[in-house]
C-alpha positions as CSV (number, residue, x, y, z in Angstrom):
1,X,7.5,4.2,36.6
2,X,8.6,2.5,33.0
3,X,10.4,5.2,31.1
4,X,11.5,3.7,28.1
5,X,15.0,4.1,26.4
6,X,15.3,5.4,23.0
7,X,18.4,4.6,21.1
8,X,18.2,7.9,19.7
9,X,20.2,7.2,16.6
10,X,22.7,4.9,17.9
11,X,22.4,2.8,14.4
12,X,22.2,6.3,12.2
13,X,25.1,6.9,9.5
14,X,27.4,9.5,9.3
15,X,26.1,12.2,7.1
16,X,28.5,11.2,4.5
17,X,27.9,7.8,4.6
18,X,24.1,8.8,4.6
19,X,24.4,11.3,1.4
20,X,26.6,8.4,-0.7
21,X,24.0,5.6,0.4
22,X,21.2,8.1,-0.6
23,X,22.6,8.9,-3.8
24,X,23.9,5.3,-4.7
25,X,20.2,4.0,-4.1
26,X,18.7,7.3,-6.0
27,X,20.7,6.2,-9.2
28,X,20.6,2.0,-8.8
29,X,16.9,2.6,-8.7
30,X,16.9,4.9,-12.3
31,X,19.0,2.0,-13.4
32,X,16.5,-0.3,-12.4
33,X,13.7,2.0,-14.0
34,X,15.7,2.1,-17.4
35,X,15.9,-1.8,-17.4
36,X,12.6,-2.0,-16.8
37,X,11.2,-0.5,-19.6
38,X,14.3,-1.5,-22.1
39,X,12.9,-5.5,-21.3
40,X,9.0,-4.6,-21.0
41,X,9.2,-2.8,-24.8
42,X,11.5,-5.7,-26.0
43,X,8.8,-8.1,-24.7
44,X,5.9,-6.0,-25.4
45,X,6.6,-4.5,-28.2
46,X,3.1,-2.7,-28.8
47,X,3.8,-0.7,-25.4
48,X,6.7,1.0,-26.6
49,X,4.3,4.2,-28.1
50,X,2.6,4.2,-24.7
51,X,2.7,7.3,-22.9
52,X,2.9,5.9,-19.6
53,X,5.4,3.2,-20.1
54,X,8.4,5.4,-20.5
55,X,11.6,5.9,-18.1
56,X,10.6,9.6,-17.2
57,X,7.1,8.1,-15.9
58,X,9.0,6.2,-13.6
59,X,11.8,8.2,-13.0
60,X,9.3,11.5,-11.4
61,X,7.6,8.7,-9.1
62,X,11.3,6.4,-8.0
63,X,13.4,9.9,-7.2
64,X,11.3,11.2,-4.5
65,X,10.2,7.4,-3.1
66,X,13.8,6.7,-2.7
67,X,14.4,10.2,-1.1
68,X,11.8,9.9,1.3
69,X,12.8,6.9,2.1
70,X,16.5,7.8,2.4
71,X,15.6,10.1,4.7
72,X,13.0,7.6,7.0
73,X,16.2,5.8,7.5
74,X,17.5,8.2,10.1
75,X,14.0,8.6,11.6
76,X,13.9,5.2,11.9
77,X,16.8,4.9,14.0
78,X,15.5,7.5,16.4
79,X,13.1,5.3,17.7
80,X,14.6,1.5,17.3
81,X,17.1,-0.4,18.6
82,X,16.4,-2.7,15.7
83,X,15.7,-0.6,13.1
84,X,16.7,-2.9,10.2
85,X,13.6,-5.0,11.4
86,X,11.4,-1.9,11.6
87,X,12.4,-0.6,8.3
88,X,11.6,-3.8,6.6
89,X,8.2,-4.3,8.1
90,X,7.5,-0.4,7.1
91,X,8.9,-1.1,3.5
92,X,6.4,-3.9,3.1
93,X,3.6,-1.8,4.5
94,X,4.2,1.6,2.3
95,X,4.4,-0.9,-0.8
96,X,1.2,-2.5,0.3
97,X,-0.3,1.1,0.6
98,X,0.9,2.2,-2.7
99,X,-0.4,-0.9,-4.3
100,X,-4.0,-0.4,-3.0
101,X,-6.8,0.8,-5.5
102,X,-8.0,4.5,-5.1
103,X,-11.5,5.1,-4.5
104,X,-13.2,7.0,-6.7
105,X,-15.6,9.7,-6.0
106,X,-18.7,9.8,-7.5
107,X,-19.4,12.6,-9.1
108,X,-22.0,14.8,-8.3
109,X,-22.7,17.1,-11.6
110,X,-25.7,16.3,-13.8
111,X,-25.3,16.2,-17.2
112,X,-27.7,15.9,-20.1
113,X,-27.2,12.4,-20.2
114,X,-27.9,11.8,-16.2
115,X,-30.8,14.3,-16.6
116,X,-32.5,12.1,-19.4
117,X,-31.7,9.5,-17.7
118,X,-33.4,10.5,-14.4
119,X,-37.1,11.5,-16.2
């Protein structure tokens, strides 16, 4: 019978390592998030009293991407013996993922308007 072989972490970090790696991404990604928005105003001037273009927008989404995937690393590595490979191809799909449009529900409550409509 095949009974496959699990590296079971073989390519994991040290926690240490792990917690500076995590925490050096965490922060060159808020870096990245500051630049962002520091060139898209200078650009775009007229989006720099937009709501949703500001570094605290993008800071509450980057912190816990980054985390999580921080902590896929080691998960990762559980169940690879070429994890780098894995983890890229599983980058590439979550960014695909998050990039897809949400579908929108229709809603189901009649208003006034819907109920003229309808007669």
């Amino acid at each position: 019978m095949l009974q496959p072989r699990l590296p079971l972490g073989a390519a994991a970090a040290r926690a240490g390592r792990f917690l500076v790696a995590a925490v050096v991404s965490i922060i060159g990604s808020l870096a990245a998030c500051a630049a962002v928005v520091a060139i898209g105003t200078t650009i775009f001037p007229a989006t720099s009293g937009y709501d949703h273009f500001r570094f605290l927008d993008y800071a509450k989404l980057t912190v816990p991407g980054v985390a999580a995937a921080a902590l896929a690393w080691p998960v990762v590595t559980l169940f690879s013996s070429r994890a780098r490979r894995l983890f890229a191809w599983l980058t590439v799909l979550v960014m695909l993922g998050g990039m897809a449009p949400a579908r929108r529900r229709q809603s189901r409550v009649s208003t006034p308007c819907s109920q003229m409509r309808d007669t």
